[in-house]
C-alpha positions, -999 to +999 in steps of 0.1 A: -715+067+338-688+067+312-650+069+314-637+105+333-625+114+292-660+116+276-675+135+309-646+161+301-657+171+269-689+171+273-683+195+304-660+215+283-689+221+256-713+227+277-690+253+291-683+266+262-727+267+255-732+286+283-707+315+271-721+313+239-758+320+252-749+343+277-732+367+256-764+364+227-790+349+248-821+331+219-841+302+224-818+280+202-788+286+220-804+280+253-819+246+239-784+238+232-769+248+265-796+227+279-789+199+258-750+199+268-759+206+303-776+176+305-758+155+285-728+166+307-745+156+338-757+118+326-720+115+316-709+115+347-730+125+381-697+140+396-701+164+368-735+176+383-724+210+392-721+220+358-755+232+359-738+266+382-719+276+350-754+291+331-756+315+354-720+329+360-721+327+325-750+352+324-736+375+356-702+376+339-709+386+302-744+408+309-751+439+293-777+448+314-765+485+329-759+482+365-779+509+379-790+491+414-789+453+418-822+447+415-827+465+383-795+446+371-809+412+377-843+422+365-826+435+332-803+404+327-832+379+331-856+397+312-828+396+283-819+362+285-858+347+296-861+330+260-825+311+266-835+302+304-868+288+292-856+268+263-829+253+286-854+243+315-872+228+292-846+206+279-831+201+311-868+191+324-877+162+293-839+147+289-837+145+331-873+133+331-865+110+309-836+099+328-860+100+361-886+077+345-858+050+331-842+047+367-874+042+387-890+018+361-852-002+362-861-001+407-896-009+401-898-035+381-871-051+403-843-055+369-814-082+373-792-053+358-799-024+387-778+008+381-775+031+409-769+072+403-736+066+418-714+044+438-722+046+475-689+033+482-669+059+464-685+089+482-686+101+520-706+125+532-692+149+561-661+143+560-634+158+585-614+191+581-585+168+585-594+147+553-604+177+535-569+192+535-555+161+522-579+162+493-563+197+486-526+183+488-538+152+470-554+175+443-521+198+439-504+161+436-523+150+407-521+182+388-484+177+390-487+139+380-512+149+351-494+183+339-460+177+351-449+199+377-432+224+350-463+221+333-486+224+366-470+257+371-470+275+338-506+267+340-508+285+373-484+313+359-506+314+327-537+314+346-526+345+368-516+360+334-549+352+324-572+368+355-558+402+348-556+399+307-591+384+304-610+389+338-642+378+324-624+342+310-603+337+339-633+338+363-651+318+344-622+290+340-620+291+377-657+285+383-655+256+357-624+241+375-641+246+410-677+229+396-656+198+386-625+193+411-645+204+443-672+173+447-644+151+441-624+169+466-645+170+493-672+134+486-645+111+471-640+085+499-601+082+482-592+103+453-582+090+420-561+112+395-591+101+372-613+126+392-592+152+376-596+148+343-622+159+331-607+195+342-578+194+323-594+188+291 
């Protein structure tokens, strides 16, 4: 894993990918998306949930006319299929890849083992109790990142926002929730650092 900096921008491009193929979905761009997806992912694993921003992307900016549900999603997929399937396979030979590297380094019993991620940085199940303090602790850190004048114009901006540019606004919120709410609710103690890469 690299520094929480690096995993932010490669989050923010491959947010930025995903818009860009949903909205003209061809084989290139989904190879790209793919690309940045992944890339975005072996970063940093608490950036995994990236992977849920291909297809808000492609709910929020269809085209597909939204006669009855099943029609829409049979529409949107069938439009899009070359930009999917260029992206799986991406995703599929750079995570293989990554798969075949970190068993071999297990197997082969290495002096220099890495580990997906930190057992003693994350807790699964944790209580309500603990959970709530991850949401003070995350309005905290906003404040110590931003500045609290600066924490709330963002909030102001990104009200603004929702109603100017609905389609933009609920996409930034998705990205934000992908990237701030593993760390909120895994992070045995959470760091500012966490943060980062969703203010970039």
């Amino acid at each position: 894993a690299l520094a929480d900096g690096p995993a932010g921008v490669m989050s923010a491009l491959a947010a930025w990918s995903c818009v860009r193929m949903a909205r003209r979905p061809t084989a290139a761009r989904g190879a790209w998306a793919g690309l940045l997806l992944t890339l975005a992912i072996l970063t940093k694993m608490s950036t995994a949930f990236v992977v849920g921003l291909l297809p808000a992307a492609l709910v929020l900016w269809s085209e597909s006319p939204k006669s009855s549900l099943r029609a829409w999603i049979s529409a949107t997929l069938t439009r899009a299929k070359p930009a999917i399937v260029a992206a799986l396979i991406v995703v599929s030979i750079l995570g293989g890849l990554y798969g075949i590297a970190f068993a071999e380094n297990h197997l082969n019993g290495s002096e220099r083992q890495r580990e997906a991620f930190d057992g003693e940085l994350v807790q699964v199940g944790r209580r309500w109790s603990d959970q709530l303090a991850a949401v003070e602790d995350t309005a905290e850190a906003a404040a110590a990142l931003l500045s609290p004048l600066g924490a709330l114009a963002a909030l102001m901006l990104g009200t603004i926002g929702m109603f100017a540019h609905k389609k933009s606004g609920v996409f930034t919120l998705t990205w934000l929730a992908v990237l701030w709410i593993p760390s909120m609710t895994l992070a045995v103690t959470l760091q500012t650092r966490y943060h980062v890469p969703g203010l970039l």
